[in-house]
C-alpha positions in Angstrom: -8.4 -1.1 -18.2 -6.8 -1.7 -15.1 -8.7 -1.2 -11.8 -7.2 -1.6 -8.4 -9.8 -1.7 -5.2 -8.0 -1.3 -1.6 -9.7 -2.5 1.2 -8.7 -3.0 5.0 -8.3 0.5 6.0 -10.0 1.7 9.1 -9.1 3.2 12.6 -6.8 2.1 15.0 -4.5 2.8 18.4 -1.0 3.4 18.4 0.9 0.2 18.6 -1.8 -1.4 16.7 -2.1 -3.4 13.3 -4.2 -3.3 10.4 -3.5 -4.8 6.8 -4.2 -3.5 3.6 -5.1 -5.4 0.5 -5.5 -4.3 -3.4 -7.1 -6.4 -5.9 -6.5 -5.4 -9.2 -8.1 -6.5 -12.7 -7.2 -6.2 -15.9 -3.8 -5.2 -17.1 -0.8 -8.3 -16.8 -0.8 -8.0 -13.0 2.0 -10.4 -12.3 4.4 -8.2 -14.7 3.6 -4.8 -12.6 5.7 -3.1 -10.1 3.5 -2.7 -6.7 3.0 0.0 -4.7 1.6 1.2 -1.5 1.4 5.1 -1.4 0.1 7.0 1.4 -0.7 10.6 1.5 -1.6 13.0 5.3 -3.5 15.9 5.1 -1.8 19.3 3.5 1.5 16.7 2.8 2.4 14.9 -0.3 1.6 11.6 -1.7 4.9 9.4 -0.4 5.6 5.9 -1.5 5.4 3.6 1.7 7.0 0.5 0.2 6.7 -1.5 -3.4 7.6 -5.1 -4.5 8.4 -5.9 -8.2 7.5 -9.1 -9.7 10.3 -11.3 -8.3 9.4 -10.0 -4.7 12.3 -7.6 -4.1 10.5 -4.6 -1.4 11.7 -1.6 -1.0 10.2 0.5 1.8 10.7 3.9 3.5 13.0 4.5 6.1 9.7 5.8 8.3 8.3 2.3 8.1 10.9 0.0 8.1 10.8 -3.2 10.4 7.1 -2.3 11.4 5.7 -2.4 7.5 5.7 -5.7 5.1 4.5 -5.8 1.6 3.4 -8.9 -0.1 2.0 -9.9 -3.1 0.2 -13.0 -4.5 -0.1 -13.1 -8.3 -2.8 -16.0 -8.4 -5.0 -13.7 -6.9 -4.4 -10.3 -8.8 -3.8 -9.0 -5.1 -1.2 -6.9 -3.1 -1.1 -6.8 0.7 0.5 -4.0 3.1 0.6 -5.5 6.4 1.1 -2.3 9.1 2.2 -3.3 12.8 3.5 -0.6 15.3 1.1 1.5 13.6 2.4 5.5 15.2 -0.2 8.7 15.0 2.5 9.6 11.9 0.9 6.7 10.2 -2.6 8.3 9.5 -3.4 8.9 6.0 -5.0 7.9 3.1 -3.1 5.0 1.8 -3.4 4.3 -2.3 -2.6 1.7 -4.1 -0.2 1.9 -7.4 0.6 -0.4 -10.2 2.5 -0.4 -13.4 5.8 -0.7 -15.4 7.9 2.1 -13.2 7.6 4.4 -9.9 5.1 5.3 -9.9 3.0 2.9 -11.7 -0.2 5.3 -14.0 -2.8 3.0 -12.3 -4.1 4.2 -9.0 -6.6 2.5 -6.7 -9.3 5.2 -4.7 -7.4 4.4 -1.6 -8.2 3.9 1.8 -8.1 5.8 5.2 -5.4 4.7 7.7 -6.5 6.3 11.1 -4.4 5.7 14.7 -5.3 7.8 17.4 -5.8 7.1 21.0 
């Protein structure tokens, strides 16, 4: 069974930075598509970027130049560092993983708060 825990959320001011990290267990880790997902209150669950398991990213267009993934296999762990963080950015983020987009493996996610 895999488990994925996110942990780094928190609150922050505009123009800020926080990063985001998901440790996973179980499962073939290093074979997994990763995935940061973040959903706002009354809006849908959007994917914020993913890496597969060469390290190719793909991000969305809102986050673009101000978001990086990363990923480190030896340590079952996926990273989302946030710079430029905008009041847009506030939500809960959740971490995915699995074989396609979306991944079936969800962590509990974490809340992303930037207000001044």
């Amino acid at each position: 069974q895999v488990q994925l825990v996110e942990s780094g959320g928190g609150s922050v001011q505009p123009g800020g930075s926080l990063r985001l990290s998901c440790a996973a267990s179980g499962g073939i880790f290093s074979f997994y598509l990763l995935g940061w997902y973040r959903q706002a209150p009354g809006k849908q669950r959007e994917l914020v970027a993913d890496i597969t398991s060469f390290g190719l990213t793909n991000y969305a267009d809102s986050v673009k130049g101000r978001f990086a993934i990363s990923r480190d296999n030896g340590k079952n762990t996926v990273y989302l560092q946030m710079n430029s963080l905008k009041l847009e950015d506030t939500a809960v983020y959740y971490c995915n993983a699995g074989a396609r987009r979306p991944g079936v493996h969800w962590g509990q996610g974490t809340q992303v708060t930037v207000s001044s």
